[in-house]
Every structure is written in C-alpha cells, then in structure tokens.
MIKEFI-368863 format. One line per 5 residues: number of its first residue (from 1); their letters; for each residue x, y, z of C-alpha. Coordinates in steps of 0.5 Angstrom, whole numbers, plus 2048, in hexadecimal, padded with zeros to 3 digits. Layout:
N
NUM> a> X Y Z | ...
//
This chain:
504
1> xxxxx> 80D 7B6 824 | 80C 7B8 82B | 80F 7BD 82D | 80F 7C0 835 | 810 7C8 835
6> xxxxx> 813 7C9 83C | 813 7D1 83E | 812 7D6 843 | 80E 7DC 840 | 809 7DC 83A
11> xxxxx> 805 7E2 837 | 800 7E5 838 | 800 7E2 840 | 806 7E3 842 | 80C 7E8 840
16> xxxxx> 814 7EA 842 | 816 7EA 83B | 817 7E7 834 | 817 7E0 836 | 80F 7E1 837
21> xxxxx> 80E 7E3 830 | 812 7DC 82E | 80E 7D8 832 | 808 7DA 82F | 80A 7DA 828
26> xxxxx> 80E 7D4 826 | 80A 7CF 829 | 804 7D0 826 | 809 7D1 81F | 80B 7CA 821
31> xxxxx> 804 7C7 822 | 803 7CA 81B | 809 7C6 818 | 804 7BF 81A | 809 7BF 821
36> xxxxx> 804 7BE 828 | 806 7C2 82D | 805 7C3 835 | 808 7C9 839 | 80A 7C7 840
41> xxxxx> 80B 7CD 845 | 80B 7CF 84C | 805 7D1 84F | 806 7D8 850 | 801 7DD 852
46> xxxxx> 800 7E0 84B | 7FF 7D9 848 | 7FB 7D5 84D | 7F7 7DA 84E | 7F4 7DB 846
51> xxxxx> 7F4 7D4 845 | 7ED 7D2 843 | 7ED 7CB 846 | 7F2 7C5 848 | 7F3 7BD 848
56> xxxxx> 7F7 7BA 84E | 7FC 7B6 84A | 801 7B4 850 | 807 7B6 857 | 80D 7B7 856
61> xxxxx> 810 7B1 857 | 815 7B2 85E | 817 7AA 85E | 81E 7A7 85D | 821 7A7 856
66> xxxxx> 825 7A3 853 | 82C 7A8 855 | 829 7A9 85B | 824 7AE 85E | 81F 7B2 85B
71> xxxxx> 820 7BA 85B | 81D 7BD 861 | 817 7C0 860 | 811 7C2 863 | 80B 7BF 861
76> xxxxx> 80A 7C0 85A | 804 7BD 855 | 804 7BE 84D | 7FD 7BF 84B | 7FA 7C0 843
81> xxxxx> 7F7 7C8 842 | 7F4 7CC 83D | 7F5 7D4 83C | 7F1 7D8 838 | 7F3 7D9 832
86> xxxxx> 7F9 7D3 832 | 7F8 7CE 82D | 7FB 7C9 830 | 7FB 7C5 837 | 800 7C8 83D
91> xxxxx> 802 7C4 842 | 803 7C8 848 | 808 7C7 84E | 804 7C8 855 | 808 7C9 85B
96> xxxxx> 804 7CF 85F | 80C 7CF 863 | 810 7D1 85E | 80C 7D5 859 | 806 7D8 85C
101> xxxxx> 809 7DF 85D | 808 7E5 85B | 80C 7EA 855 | 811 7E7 851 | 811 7E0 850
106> xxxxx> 819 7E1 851 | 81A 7E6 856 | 817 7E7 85C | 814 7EF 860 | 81C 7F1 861
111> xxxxx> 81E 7F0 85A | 823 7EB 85B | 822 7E4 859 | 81E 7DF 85D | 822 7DB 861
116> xxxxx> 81F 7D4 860 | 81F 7D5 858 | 824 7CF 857 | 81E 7CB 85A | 818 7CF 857
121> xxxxx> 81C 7CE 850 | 81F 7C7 851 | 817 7C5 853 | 815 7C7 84C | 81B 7C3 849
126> xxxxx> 819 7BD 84D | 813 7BD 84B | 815 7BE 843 | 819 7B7 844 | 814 7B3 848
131> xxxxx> 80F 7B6 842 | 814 7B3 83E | 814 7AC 842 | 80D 7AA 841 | 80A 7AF 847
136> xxxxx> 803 7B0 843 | 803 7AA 840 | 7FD 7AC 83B | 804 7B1 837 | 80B 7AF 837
141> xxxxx> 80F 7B4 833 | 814 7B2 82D | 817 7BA 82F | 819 7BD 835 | 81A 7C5 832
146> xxxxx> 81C 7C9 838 | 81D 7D0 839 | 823 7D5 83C | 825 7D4 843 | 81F 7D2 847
151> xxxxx> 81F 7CC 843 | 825 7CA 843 | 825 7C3 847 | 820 7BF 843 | 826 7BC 83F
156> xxxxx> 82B 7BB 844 | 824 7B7 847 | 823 7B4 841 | 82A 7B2 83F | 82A 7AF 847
161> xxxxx> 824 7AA 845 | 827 7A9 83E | 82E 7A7 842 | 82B 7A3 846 | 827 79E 841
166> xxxxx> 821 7A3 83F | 81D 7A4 838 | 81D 7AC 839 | 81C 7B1 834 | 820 7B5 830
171> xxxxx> 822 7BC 833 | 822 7C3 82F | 825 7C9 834 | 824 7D0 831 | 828 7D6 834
176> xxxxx> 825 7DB 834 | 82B 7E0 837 | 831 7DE 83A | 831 7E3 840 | 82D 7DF 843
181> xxxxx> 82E 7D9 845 | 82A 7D7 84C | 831 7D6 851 | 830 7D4 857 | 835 7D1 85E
186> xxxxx> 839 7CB 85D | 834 7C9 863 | 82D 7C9 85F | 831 7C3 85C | 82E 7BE 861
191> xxxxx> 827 7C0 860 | 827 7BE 859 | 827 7B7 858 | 82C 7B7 853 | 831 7B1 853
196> xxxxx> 838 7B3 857 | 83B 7B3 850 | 838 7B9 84D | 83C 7BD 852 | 841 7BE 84E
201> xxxxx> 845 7C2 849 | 842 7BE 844 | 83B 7BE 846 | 837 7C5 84A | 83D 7C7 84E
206> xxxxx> 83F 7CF 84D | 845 7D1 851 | 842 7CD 857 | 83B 7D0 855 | 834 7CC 852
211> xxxxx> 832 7CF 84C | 82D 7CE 848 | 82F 7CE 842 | 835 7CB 841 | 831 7C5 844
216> xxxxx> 82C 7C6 83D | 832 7C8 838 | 836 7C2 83B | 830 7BD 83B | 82C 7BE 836
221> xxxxx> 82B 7BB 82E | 82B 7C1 82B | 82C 7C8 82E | 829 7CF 82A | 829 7D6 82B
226> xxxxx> 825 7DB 828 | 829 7DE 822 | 82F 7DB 81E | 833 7E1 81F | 832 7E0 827
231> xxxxx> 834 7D9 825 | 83B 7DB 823 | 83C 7E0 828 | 83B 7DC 82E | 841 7D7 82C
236> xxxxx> 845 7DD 82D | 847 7E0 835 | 845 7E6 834 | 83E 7E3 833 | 83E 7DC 836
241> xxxxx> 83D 7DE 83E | 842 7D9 840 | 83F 7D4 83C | 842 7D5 835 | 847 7CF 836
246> xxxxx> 841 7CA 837 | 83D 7CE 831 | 843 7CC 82C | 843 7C6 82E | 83D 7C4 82C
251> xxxxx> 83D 7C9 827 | 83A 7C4 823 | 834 7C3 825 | 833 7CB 826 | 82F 7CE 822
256> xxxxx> 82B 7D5 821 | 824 7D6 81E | 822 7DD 81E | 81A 7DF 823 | 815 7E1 81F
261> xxxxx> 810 7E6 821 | 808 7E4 821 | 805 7E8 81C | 7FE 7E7 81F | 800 7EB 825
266> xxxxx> 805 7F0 822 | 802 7F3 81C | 800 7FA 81A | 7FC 7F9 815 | 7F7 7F5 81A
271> xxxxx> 7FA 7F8 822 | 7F5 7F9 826 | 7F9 7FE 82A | 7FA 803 825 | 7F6 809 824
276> xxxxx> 7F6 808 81B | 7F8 801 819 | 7FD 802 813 | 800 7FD 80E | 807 7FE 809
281> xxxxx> 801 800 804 | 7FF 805 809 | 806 809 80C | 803 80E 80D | 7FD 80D 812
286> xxxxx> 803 80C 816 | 804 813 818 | 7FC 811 81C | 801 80D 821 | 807 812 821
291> xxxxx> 803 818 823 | 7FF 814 829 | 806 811 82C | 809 818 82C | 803 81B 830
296> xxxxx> 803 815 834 | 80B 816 836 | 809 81D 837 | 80E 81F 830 | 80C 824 82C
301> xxxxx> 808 822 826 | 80D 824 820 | 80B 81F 81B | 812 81F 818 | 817 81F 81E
306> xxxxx> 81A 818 81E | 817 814 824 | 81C 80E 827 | 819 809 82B | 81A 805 830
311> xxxxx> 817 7FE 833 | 81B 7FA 837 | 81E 7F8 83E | 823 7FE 840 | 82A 7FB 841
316> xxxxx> 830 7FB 83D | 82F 7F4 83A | 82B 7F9 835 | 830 7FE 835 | 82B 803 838
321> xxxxx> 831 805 83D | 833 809 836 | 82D 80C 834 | 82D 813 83B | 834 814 836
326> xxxxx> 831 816 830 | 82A 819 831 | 82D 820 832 | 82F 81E 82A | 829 81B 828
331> xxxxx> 823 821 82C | 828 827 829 | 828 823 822 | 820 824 822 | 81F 81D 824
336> xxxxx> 81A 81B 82A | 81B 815 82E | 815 80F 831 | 818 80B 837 | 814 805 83A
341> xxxxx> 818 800 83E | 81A 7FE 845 | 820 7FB 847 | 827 7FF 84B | 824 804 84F
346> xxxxx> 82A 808 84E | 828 808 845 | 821 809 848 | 823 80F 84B | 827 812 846
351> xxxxx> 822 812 842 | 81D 814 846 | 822 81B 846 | 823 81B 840 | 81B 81C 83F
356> xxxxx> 81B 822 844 | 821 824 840 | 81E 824 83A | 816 826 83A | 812 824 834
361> xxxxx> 818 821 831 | 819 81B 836 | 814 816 838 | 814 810 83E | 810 80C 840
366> xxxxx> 814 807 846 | 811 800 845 | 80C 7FC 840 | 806 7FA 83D | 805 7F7 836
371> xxxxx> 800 7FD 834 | 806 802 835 | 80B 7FE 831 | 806 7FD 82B | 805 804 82C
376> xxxxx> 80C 807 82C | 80E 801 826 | 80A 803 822 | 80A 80B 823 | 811 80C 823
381> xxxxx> 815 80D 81D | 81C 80A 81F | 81B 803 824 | 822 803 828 | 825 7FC 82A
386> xxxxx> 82D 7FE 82A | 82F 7F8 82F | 835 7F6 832 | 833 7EF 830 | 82C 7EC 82E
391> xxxxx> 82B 7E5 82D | 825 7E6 828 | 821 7EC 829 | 81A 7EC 827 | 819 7F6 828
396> xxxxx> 81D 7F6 821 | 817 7F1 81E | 811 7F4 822 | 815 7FB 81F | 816 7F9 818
401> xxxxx> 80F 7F6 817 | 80C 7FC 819 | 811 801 814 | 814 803 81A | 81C 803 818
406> xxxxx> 820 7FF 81D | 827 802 81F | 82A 7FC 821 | 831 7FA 824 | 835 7F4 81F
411> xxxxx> 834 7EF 825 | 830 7E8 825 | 829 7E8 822 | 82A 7EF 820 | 830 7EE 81B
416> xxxxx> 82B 7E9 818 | 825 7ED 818 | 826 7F4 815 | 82A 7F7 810 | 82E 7FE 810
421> xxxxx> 82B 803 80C | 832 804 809 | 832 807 802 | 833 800 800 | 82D 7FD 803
426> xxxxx> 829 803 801 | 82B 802 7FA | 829 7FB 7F9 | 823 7FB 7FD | 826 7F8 804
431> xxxxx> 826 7FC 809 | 821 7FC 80F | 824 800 815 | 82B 803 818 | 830 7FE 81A
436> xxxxx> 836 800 81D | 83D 7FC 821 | 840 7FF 826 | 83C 7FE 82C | 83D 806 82F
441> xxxxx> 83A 80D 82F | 83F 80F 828 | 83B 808 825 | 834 80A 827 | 835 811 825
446> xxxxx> 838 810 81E | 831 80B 81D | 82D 810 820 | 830 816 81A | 82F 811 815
451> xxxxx> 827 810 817 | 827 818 817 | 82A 818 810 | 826 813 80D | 81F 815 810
456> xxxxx> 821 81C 80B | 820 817 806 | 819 816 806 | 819 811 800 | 81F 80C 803
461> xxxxx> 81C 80D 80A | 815 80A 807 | 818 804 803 | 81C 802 809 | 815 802 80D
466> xxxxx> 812 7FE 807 | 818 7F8 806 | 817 7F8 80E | 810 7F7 80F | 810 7F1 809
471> xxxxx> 816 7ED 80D | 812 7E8 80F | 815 7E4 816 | 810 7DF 818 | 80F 7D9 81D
476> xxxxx> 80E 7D4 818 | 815 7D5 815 | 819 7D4 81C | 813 7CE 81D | 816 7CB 817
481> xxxxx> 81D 7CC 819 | 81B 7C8 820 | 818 7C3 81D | 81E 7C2 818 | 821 7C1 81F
486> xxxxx> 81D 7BD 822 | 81C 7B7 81C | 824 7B8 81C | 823 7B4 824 | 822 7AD 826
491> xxxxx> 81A 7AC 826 | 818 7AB 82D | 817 7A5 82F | 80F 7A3 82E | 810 79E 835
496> xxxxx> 813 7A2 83A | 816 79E 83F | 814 79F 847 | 819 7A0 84B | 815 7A5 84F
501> xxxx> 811 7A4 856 | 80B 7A8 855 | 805 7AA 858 | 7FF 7AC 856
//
C-alpha cells in the first residue's frame, strides 16, 4: 500500500512541537508493517537545507480545472529528496515566495502569524491532491494521511476531483489539537481554487471564516486524533472548538489511536545526552542525572529534595498558568522546581521571578533545546504535565520511560497513559504517576502533597518507577491501528484518471 505523508515539521530538522516527534516515528513504523511510504513538505529553510539531494518531479499545475480555476499561487514545483537519516523519499513542495523565510515555519519576526499562510498551507494541500491525481507519475498513492490543520485542504481537493469524475485516493486527517485550526477571512476563499459550493455551512464555511480543519473533518475518509480519550472529549463543546457538532456527525468514522514514543531516541539506558546511562535494572545510576540537573538550574544539590520538572510550551493550554500559585508550597514542602519552556511572556515572567524569589530552590531557563529537555526528564524525579486539555502528550511518556513519575491532569491522552498512585493502584502494581481532575491550583496542590507522601515511601516510589519505565508506547502499535484503517478504504485506484493540465 502507498501511502502519502503530508506534514509540516519533522525531527530532528525541524521542530515547534510534539508533531515533529510524530512525523518522525510513525512513518518509519508504517514501512516496517510492509507500507511504502513518501513524506511530502514544504521546503522550509531547515529542511531544504539538510537535504542531501533532490530530483525535479514537476510545477504545480496553475491551469483550469474541471470546477473552475486552479488556486492561485506562485510558482511552485514538487521535487523527489533525501534526508540524512530518513529511510524513506520526501517530496519536497519548493516555492522560494512562500517558504523561504526565516523563524518559525508559522510565524513571522513579530510573533504573529504570517499573513499569507492560508496560501502558503493551501500550496502544500494542493500539492498532496495533485500528488494524488498522478503529478509524479512514476508513485501514485493509495492514501493520503494528512496532519493537523496546515493540511487541512488536501481532502476538500481530493473530494473536488472525485466529485468531478476522478479516481483518487483515499484521505486520513489526524487532529493533533483542536485549537488550532488554520482560520482565515472569508476573502482567502477566491484564492483557493476550491468549488463555490464548499463555501458553505456543510463544507469549510466557520461563522464567515475559512478553516482548515473543518474542510479535513468534513471531507476526509476517516478523521484521527491522538488519543482515544481526546476522541471522546472533542464531541463534547467544551473541547470541540466549535467543531463538536460536525465531529458527532461523523463520529463514526472518528477514532483515537494513541502516539507512541521513539525509544531510539528516548531511552536511558542508551541517551547520549545524560551523564550515567541507567536502565529499570539500574535505578540508582539515576541519581548521576539528578545531581547534574540540580547544578545546571543552579539548585542546590539535596540528593533527596523532590525534583519536578517542567518541559513545555508555557501557556494555559498546559495548565502552567497554576503551577506560580503552588510553588510557595512546593519549595516550603522541601521540593525544588526545574523549568524549561517558552510561550506566554507573562507565564515567563512569573517564573523568572519566582527563581529570583526562590534561589537554589527554583530554576529557569526560557526557551528549548533537546539536550536540556533530555537533561531535566531524565533528573527530575516528578515530570509535571497538569493540562487544561492534551490531545495526547508525549512528556508523560518521556517521564515514564525514564522513571520519572508523571504528575498529570485526567485529560485526554493523560487519561490514557498514567495511572494515580491511589492505594489501590499501588497495591495491585498499577500506579505509574499523580493524576488529578480539577483544573486549579487546589487540584494540582492535592497532587503535589500525594507525590510528597509518596517519595517518603521509598519502596512504593520505586516500583511505581519500575511499572513505568516496562510500559511500552511504540510506533509500531499506532502503525498497526493506521493501517487497519487504511485497509478498511476503498483501495486507490491503479490508473488515475488525468483530469489535470501539467507542466513539466
């Protein structure tokens, strides 16, 4: 089966979050399960500029198609690459006007999005279609898997060629978070070369906007999300973003298959960034990793204060906007606190001061790189994640491969992944972490006192560690899932009707 993966950031090249991580783990999981699979991106400085070699393939075809006219778009080619280290083609989308920029691939020098991105990601959905129509004759695919909003428009092309007498592939769309959801003016319709018909309650029309993913929920053959939790949540308002209504209307082709973590990367036994390499058979090297951290924060090395770590984007997504209340408690409990991230600049802030206020006790660093983030997963002893909503989560799986307990909110992928070291759990040899329900300070306080109390029992703390760190959440089990659904579609078409004007 050929599949087509269509995504916007890949690690290690390019990174703003856990999308990154996905894109590299689970193609390669999918090859291994017998599909043949091609990548197709934008290419953005940090990925054009790895790549080892590339193969013209094609332009864009601009001409007139069977519903009107093309998107309008700067001149854009596909060519066939190669990545170091990537095991399978990528087809990368070159259009010097829309992605040759510096900085994020989103936003632009003043932090605000760039203002042609409906075009600069509409590009990269007509480019997955026409891919889908024959563009590279030499690979057709049988599925187009498309992730989170930036791909959005690739099965409302799709479904455009198919309305209009086309064999075309079959489309996946995986929200990776519902917040985010690739809206633009009413106006930005013209440029997209979409029938007039799509701008409509019933297709990509949202209160007068365009957005991106409702054109995936509505027209794609099956629509994912990243934890089965998340999947039920977002068919509820709270979490739906405005879209739960369509999502329950196509509920049934809704499904939640959990991420998976690439162990070849996110492994103690064999990271290179920590300073002892320590396995579940050798707990105690892990101490190595907790002292380095504390002087790197510039906390005071107690081998037994409670470390907490944070890795993530500060924002109140991921509850951080709770943690400034709680830290008097946790420094006066013995604790100390390790925070790397970036987001809010007022989150930043607050816990810029709180390391001023705390000395040896708190430690910050605004930003990220991946040495500091191995560095404080695997030092920390507690990994806090207490989000008001996490589609999956991959820092609650780094934390628990790494025997770092993961203090989590019951949300989403959370929900799925750790278990609370209720009496319980601990008695039957469940717990893994520190869950918690109500997103507040009051919640994540009561979560924080039950870590304290449970790291006074030395022997429960380490078979907590032991039952995390044997939990196993790899790719080739969501690669199992997406195939599953893959074969559960139509196959692709073998011959595909030419109902495209190319150039080459």
């Amino acid at each position: 089966m050929k599949v087509l993966y269509v995504c916007a950031e890949l690690f290690p090249f390019l990174k703003t979050g856990g999308l990154a991580d996905v894109s590299a783990g689970l193609p390669p999981a999918l090859q291994a399960l017998g599909c043949e699979v091609r990548l197709l991106m934008p290419a953005f400085p940090a990925i054009a500029s790895a790549v080892n070699s590339t193969r013209p393939v094609a332009l864009l075809p601009d001409g007139p198609l069977p519903w009107g006219k093309a998107p309008v778009l700067p001149t854009a080619k596909v060519a066939l690459a190669t990545l170091p280290g990537l095991k399978m083609p990528l087809y990368l989308l070159q259009a010097p006007a829309l992605y040759e920029r510096p900085g994020s691939p989103y936003l632009g020098p003043n932090g605000k999005d760039w203002g042609d991105n409906a075009r600069r990601f509409a590009a990269l959905g007509w480019a997955a279609a026409t891919l889908g129509q024959g563009l590279d004759p030499d690979w057709v695919p049988d599925v187009i898997h498309c992730h989170d909003w930036h791909t959005g428009l690739a099965p409302a092309y799709v479904r455009a060629f198919a309305d209009a007498g086309g064999a075309t592939p079959s489309t996946v769309f995986t929200i990776h978070n519902m917040a985010y959801q690739g809206l633009f003016p009413r106006a930005v319709f013209a440029q997209l070369g979409l029938p007039a018909a799509y701008f409509d309650v019933g297709g990509l029309e949202f209160f007068g906007q365009v957005s991106f993913m409702k054109a995936a929920i509505r027209y794609a053959d099956r629509v994912t999300t990243v934890s089965p939790t998340y999947a039920r949540e977002i068919l509820d308002p709270s979490q739906g973003c405005g879209l739960d209504g369509l999502l329950r209307e196509r509920a049934h082709l809704l499904s939640g298959v959990l991420n998976g973590v690439d162990y070849q990367v996110w492994s103690p036994a064999t990271d290179g960034f920590l300073p002892t390499p320590y396995d579940i058979d050798a707990l105690a090297k892990k101490s190595s990793a907790k002292r380095t951290l504390q002087l790197s924060f510039g906390l005071e090395p107690r081998p037994h204060a409670l470390v907490f770590g944070v890795v993530s984007r500060l924002t109140e997504q991921k509850g951080l906007h709770l943690l400034p209340q709680v830290i008097v408690d946790l420094v006066q409990a013995g604790g100390q606190l390790a925070l790397l991230g970036q987001g809010d600049a007022t989150l930043e802030q607050a816990f810029v001061d709180a390391a001023i206020r705390h000395p040896g006790q708190v430690g910050v660093r605004i930003g990220y790189d991946e040495v500091t983030a191995h560095a404080v997963i695997a030092g920390a002893d507690v990994i806090l994640v207490p989000s008001a909503f996490e589609p999956c989560g991959l820092t609650q799986l780094y934390g628990l491969r790494y025997g770092t307990l993961p203090l989590v909110r019951r949300v989403g992928g959370l929900a799925d992944t750790v278990v609370d070291c209720t009496l319980e759990n601990l008695d039957d040899g469940t717990a893994t972490g520190f869950v918690f329900n109500d997103l507040s300070a009051k919640g994540l306080l009561s979560a924080l006192r039950r870590a304290f109390a449970l790291s006074r029992r030395p022997d429960e703390w380490t078979a907590a560690q032991r039952r995390g760190m044997g939990l196993r959440f790899d790719w080739l089990t969501a690669a199992q899932h997406y195939l599953a659904i893959y074969q559960s579609l139509k196959p692709g078409a073998k011959s595909r009707a030419r109902v495209l004007s190319r150039r080459n």
